[in-house]
C-alpha positions as CSV (number, residue, x, y, z in Angstrom):
1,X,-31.9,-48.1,35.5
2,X,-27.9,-48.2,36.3
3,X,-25.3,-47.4,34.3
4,X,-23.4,-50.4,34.8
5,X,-19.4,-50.0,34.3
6,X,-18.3,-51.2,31.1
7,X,-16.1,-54.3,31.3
8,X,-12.6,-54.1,30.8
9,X,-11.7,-57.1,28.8
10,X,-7.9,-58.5,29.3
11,X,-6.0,-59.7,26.0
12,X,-5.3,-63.3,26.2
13,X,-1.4,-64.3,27.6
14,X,-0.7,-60.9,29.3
15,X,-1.5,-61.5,33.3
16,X,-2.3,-58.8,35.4
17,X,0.4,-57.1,36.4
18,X,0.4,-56.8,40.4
19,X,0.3,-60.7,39.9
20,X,2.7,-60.7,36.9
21,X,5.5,-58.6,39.5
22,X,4.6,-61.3,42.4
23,X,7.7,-63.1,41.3
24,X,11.2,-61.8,42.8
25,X,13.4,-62.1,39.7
26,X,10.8,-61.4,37.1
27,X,10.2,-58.1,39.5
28,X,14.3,-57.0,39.1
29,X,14.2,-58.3,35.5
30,X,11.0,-55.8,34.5
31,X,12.7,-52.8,36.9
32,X,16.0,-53.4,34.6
33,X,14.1,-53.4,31.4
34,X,12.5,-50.4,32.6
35,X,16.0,-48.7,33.4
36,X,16.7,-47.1,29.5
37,X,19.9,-45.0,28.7
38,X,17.7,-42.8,26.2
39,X,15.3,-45.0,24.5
40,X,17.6,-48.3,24.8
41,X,16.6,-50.5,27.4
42,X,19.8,-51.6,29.9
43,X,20.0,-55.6,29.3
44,X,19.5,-54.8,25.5
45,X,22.0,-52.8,25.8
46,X,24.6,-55.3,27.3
47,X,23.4,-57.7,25.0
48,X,24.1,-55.7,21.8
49,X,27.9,-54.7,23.2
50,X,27.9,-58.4,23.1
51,X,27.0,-59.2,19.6
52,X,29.0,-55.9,18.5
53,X,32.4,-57.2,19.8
54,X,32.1,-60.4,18.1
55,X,31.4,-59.1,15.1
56,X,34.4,-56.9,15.4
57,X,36.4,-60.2,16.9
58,X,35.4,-62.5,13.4
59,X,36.1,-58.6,11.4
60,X,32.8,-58.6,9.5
61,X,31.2,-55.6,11.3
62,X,27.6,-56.0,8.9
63,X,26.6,-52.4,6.8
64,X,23.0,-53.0,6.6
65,X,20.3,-51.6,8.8
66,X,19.7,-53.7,11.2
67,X,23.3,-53.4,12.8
68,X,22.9,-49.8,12.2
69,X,20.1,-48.7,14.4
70,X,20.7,-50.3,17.3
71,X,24.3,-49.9,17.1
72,X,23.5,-45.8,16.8
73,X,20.8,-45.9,18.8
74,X,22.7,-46.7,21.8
75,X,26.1,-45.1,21.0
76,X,24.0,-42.0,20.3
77,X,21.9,-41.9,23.4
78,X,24.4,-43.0,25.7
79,X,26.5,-40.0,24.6
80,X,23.2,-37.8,24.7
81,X,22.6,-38.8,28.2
82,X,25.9,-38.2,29.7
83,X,25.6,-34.1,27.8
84,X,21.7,-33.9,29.7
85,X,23.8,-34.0,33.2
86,X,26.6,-32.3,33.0
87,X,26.8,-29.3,35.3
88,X,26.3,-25.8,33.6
89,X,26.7,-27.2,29.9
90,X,23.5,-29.4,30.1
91,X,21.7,-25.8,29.5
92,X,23.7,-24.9,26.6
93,X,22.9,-28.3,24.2
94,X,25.6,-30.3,25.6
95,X,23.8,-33.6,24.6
96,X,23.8,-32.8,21.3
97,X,27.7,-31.3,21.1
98,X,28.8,-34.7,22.9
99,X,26.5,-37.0,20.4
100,X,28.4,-35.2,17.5
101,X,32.5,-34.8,19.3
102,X,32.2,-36.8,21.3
103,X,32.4,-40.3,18.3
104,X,34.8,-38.2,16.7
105,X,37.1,-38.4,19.4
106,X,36.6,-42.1,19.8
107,X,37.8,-42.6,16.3
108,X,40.9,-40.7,16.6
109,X,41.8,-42.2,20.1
110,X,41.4,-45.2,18.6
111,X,38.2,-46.3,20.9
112,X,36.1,-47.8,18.3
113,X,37.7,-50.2,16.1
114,X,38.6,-49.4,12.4
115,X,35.8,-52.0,11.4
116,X,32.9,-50.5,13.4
117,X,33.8,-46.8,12.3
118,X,34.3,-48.5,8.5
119,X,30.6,-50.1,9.3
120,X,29.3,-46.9,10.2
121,X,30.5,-44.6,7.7
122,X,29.2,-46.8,5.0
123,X,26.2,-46.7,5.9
124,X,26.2,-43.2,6.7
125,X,27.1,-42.4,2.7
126,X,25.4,-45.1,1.1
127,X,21.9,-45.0,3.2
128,X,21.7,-40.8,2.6
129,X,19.6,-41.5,6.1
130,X,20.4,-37.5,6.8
131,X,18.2,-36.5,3.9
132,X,15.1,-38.2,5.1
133,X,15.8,-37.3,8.9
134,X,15.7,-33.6,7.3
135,X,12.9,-34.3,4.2
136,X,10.6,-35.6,7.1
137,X,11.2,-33.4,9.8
138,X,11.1,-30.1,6.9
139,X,7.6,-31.7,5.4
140,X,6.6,-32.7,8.8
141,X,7.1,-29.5,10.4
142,X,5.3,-27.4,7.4
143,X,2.3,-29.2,7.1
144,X,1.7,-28.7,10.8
145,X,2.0,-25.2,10.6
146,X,-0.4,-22.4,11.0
147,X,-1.2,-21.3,7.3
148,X,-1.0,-17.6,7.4
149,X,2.0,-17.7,9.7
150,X,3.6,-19.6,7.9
151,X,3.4,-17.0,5.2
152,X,4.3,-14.3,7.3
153,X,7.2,-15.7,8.9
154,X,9.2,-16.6,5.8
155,X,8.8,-12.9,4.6
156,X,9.9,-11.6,8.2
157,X,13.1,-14.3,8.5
158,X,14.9,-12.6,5.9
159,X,15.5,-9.6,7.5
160,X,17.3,-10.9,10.2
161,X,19.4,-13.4,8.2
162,X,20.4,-10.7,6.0
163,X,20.8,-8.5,8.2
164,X,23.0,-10.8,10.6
165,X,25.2,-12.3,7.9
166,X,26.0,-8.4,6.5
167,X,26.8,-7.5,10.3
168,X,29.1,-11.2,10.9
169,X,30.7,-10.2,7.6
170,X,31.7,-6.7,8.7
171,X,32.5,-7.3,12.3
172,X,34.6,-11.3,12.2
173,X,36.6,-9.3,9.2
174,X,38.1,-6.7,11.3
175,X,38.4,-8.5,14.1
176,X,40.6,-11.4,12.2
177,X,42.3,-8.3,10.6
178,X,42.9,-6.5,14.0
179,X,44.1,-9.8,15.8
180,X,46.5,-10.3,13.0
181,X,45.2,-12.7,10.3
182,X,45.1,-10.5,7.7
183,X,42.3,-9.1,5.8
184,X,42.5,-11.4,2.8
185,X,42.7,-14.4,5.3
186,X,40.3,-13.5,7.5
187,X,37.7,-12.8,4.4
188,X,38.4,-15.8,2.7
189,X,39.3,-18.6,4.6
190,X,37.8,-17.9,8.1
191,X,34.5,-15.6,8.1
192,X,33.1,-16.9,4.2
193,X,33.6,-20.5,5.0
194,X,31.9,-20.2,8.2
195,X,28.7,-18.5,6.5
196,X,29.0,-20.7,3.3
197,X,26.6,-23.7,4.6
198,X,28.7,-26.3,5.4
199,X,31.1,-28.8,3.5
200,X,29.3,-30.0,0.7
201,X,27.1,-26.8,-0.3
202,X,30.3,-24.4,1.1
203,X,34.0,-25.1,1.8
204,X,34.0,-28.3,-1.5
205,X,32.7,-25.4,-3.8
206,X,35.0,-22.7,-2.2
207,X,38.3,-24.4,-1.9
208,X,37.0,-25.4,-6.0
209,X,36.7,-21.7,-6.9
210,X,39.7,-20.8,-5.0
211,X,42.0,-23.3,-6.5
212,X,40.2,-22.2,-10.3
213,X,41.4,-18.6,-9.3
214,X,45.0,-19.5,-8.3
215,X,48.1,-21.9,-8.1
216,X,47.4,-23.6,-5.2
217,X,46.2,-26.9,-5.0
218,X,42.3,-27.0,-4.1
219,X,43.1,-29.9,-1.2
220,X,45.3,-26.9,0.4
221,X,42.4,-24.6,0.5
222,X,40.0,-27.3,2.0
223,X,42.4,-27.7,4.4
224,X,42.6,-24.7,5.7
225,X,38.8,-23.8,5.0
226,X,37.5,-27.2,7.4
227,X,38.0,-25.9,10.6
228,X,36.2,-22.8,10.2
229,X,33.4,-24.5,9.3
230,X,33.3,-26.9,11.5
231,X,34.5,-24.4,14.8
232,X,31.8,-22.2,13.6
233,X,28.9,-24.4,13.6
234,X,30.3,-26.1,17.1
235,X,29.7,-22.3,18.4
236,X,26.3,-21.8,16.5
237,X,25.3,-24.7,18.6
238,X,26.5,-23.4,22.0
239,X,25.1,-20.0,21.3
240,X,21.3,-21.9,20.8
241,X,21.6,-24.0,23.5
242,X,22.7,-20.1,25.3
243,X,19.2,-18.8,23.9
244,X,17.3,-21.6,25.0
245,X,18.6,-20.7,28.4
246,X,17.4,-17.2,27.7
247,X,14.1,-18.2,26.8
248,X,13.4,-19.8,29.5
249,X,14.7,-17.3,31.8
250,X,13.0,-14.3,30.0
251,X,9.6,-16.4,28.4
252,X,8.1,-13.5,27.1
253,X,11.1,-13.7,24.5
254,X,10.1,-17.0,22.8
255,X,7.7,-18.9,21.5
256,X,9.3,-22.5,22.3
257,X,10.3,-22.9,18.8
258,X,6.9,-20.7,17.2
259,X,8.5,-18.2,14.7
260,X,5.8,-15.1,15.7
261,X,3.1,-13.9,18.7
262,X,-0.5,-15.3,17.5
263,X,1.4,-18.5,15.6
264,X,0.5,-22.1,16.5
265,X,1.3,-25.7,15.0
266,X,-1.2,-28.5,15.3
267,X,0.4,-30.1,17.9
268,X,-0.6,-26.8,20.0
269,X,-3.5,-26.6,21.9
270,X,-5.2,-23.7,20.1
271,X,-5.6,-26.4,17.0
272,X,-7.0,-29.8,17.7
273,X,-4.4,-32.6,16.3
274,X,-6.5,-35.2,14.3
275,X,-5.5,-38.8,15.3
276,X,-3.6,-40.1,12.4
277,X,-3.9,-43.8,11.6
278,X,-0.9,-46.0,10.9
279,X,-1.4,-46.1,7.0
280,X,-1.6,-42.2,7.2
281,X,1.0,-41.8,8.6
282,X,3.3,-44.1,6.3
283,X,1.6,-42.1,3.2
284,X,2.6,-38.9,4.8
285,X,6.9,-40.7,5.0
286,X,6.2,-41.5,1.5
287,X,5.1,-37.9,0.3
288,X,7.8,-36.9,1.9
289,X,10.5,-38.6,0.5
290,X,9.1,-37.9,-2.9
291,X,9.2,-34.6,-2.6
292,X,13.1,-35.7,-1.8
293,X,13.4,-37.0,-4.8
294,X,12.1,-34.0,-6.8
295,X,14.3,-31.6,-5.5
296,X,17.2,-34.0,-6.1
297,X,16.0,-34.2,-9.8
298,X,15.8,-30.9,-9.8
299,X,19.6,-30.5,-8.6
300,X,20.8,-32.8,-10.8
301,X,19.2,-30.9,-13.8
302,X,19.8,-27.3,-12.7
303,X,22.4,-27.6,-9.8
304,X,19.5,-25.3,-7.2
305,X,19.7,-27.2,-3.9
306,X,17.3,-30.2,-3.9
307,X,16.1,-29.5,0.0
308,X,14.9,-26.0,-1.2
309,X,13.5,-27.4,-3.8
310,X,11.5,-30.0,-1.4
311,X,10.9,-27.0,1.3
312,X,9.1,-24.8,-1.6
313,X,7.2,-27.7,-2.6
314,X,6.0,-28.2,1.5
315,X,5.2,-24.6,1.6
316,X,2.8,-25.0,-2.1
317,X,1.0,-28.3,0.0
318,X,0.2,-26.0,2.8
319,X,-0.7,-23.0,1.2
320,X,-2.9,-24.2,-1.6
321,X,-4.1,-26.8,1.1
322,X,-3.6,-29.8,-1.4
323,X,-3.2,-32.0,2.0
324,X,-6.1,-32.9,4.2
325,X,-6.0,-32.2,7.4
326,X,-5.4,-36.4,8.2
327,X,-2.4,-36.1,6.2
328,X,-1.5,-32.7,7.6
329,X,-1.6,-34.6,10.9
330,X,0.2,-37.9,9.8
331,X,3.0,-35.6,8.4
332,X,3.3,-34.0,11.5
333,X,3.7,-37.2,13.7
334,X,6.1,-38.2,11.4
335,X,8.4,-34.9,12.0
336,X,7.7,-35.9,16.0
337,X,9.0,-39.6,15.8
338,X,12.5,-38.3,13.5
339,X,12.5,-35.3,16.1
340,X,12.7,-37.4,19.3
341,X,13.9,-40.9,18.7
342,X,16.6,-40.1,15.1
343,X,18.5,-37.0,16.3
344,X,20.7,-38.2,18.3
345,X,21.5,-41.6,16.6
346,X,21.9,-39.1,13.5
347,X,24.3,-37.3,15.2
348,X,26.7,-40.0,16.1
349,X,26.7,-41.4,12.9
350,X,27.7,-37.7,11.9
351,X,30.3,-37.5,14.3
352,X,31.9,-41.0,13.1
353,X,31.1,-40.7,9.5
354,X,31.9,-36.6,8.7
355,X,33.6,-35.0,11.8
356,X,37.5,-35.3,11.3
357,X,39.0,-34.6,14.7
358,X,42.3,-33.5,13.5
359,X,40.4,-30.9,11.4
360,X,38.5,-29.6,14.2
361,X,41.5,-29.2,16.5
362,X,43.8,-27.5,13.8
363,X,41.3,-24.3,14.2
364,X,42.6,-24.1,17.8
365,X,44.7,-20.7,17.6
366,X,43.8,-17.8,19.5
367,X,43.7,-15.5,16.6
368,X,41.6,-17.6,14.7
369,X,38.9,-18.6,17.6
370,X,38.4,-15.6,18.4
371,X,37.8,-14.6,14.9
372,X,35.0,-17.4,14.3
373,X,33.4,-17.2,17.8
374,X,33.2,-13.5,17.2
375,X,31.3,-13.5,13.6
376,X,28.9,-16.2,15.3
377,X,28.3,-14.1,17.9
378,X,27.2,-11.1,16.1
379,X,25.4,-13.0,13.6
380,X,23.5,-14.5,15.9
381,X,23.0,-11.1,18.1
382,X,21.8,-9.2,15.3
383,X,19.4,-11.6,14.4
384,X,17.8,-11.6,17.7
385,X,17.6,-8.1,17.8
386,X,16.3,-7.5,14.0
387,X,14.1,-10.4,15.0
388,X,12.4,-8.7,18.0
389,X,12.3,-5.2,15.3
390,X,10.1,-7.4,12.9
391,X,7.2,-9.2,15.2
392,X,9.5,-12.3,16.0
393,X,10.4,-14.3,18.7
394,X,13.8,-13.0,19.4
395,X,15.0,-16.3,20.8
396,X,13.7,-18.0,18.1
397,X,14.9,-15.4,15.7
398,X,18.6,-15.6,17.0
399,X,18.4,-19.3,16.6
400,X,17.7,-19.4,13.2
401,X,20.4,-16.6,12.2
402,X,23.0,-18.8,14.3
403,X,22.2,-21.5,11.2
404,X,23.6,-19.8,9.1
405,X,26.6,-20.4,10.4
406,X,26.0,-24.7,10.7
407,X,27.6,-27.7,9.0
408,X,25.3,-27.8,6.3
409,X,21.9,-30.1,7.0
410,X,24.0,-32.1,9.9
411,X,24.5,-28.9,11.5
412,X,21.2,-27.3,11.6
413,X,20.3,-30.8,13.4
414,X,22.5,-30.2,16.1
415,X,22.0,-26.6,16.4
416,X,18.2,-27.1,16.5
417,X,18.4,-30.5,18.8
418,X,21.1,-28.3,21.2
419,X,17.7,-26.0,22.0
420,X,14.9,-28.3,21.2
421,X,13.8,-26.2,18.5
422,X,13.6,-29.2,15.5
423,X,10.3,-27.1,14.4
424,X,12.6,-24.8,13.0
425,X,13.8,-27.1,10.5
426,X,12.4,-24.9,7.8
427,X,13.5,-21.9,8.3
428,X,16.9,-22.9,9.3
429,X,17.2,-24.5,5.6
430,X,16.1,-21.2,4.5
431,X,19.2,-19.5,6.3
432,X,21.7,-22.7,5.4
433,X,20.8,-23.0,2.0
434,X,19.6,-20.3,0.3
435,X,22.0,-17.8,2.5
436,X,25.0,-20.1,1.7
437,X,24.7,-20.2,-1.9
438,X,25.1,-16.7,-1.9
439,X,27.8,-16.2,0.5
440,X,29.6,-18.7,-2.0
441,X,28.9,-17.0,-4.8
442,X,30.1,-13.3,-3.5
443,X,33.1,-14.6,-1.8
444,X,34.1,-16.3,-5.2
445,X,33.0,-12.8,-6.9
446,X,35.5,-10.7,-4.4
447,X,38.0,-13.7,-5.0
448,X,38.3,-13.4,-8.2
449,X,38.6,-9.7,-8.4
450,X,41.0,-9.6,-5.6
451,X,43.2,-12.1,-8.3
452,X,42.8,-9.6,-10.8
């Protein structure tokens, strides 16, 4: 008795494909289609420029989502592409630095059209698309972890984050102070805003307290608090992309985006990643953005950050194993599709919608530069080194610490897309969050005293 071969059965209307490529122009037409600028095909992409400047020509540019993701999709990729071959900077995460500046610049040159940018940044405030980019990839990411890693690591992250932010503190004050800011300057409006965790969560409730604590209007302190923040996170991001250099110099330093030695996530080899079925996997979305949606309730009621409320609630799933492993899987495909194919249409959107130009280039003083490039530097430093003291990846470590110093949620994106570390997610809302509230609340504190 044979074993026969089993029969391959074709599905009906697709031709065999040697045949299919016999034409000449159906051949050029597929090797078109096949040429992609990120994920979006060429002729697609032609095709939608098209439809985009008539829109812009009749001036109803549409809001809704299905101008939005292609529209993103392709000026986020494009600008992602052109970072991935740029000499030297390529290795330091300039895809994801040019799919955040490089929009911004656009708008303030002028480039894209008042009713495109319009388009864009309404959708960008009224969709909230960042929060379930970050709710999936922060759910996604912890369910896919190793459980008794995951326990360790968040015990072990502190000390470098606290350790890093005391030693940015220290060092970016007398620096500012030396160069000839001032002390009260330097404290207040240049190292605090860049450790405060970005607009919304930092420099809004800063300039607030500020203003509350003086004469001065609290737009004049927001003013002068933006740049910091925004300086600081574009060095946090060139500083990750610098240790994923490192890591792949020196591997013995990293884990490629595990937190400790021994640690794994399911989509490592060492744990076999269950094959998660479509309805899974939009049950795990769903779980996700519920847990959203309880740590928004939460801040509404008690003014704690809603995405530590939805991290702490991921952690619970995983430790008290309330998921099943299908779910655990679904969850982490999920965090896999937002990692790859939303970052960089995220990003633009970011750079259209929340990246002021003129607010970034009004930081360009020596003094001041040096002063923010400086605390970034040592925060980030000291947490690789404190990291590597502990039983962490140093790399991975250093990344982290550098998030304390991001935009908020949109800058832990770029910082973690600039060195393909997105796994991170968690921990870096750890450093973001938690580690701005509190730089907030003390630099208010030493504010208000200095008033006195």
């Amino acid at each position: 008795m044979t074993n026969a071969m089993p029969q391959v059965l074709e599905p009906p209307g697709l031709p065999d494909e040697k045949a299919a490529r016999g034409g000449g122009l159906r051949e050029l037409w597929w090797r078109a289609m096949d040429w992609r600028i990120g994920i979006v095909p060429v002729p697609v992409g032609l095709m939608l420029l098209g439809c985009v400047a008539a829109f812009v020509a009749l001036g109803k540019v549409p809001t809704d989502i299905t101008m939005m993701i292609p529209v993103l999709a392709a000026g986020g990729f494009a600008c992602a592409e052109i970072g991935k071959r740029l000499p030297l900077l390529r290795r330091v995460g300039a895809a994801a630095i040019l799919a955040t500046f490089v929009p911004s610049l656009l708008v303030r040159l002028g480039v894209l059209p008042p009713s495109l940018t319009g388009a864009i940044t309404t959708f960008t405030d009224q969709s909230n698309f960042l929060y379930l980019f970050i709710g999936s990839i922060i759910v996604g990411s912890i369910l896919g972890m190793d459980r008794m890693m995951l326990i360790r690591g968040f015990l072990k992250i502190l000390a470098p984050i606290l350790t890093g932010s005391l030693a940015a503190v220290a060092v970016g004050t007398m620096t500012g102070t030396m160069l000839g800011l001032g002390l009260r300057h330097t404290m207040f409006m240049v190292v605090f805003p860049v450790l405060a965790g970005g607009v919304g969560e930092g420099a809004i409730p800063l300039s607030i307290g500020y203003s509350a604590f003086s004469s001065h209007p609290q737009g004049e302190y927001l003013a002068e608090i933006l740049p910091a923040v925004m300086f600081g996170s574009l060095t946090a991001i060139v500083l990750a992309g610098g240790l994923n250099l490192i890591g792949k110099r020196r591997p013995h330093l990293t884990g490629g985006g595990i937190l400790q030695p021994g640690a794994h996530d399911m989509g490592e080899a060492g744990k076999p990643l269950p094959v998660a079925d479509l309805q899974g996997i939009g049950g795990a979305l769903v779980l996700a953005m519920t847990l959203y949606l309880v740590g928004e309730l939460v801040q509404d009621v008690t003014r704690f950050p809603g995405p530590v409320t939805m991290l702490g609630l991921a952690v619970l799933i995983k430790l008290l194993r309330l998921a099943t492993p299908m779910m655990e899987a679904a969850a982490y495909r999920n965090y896999q599709f937002f990692a790859q194919i939303v970052t960089y249409p995220l990003l633009f959107a970011i750079g259209v919608a929340k990246t002021p130009w003129d607010k970034l280039v009004s930081a360009f003083n020596l003094p001041t530069i040096t002063t923010i490039v400086v605390t970034v530097v040592t925060l980030t430093a000291t947490g690789f080194f404190t990291g590597r003291m502990v039983g962490l990846f140093p790399v991975e470590a250093g990344i982290i610490t550098a998030c304390r110093a991001s935009q908020g949620g949109t800058g832990d994106v770029a910082i973690l897309s600039a060195c393909d570390r997105m796994v991170l997610m968690p921990f870096a809302q750890v450093a973001t969050r938690i580690g701005g509230a509190l730089t907030v609340t003390v630099a208010l504190g030493l504010f208000m005293w200095w008033q006195a």
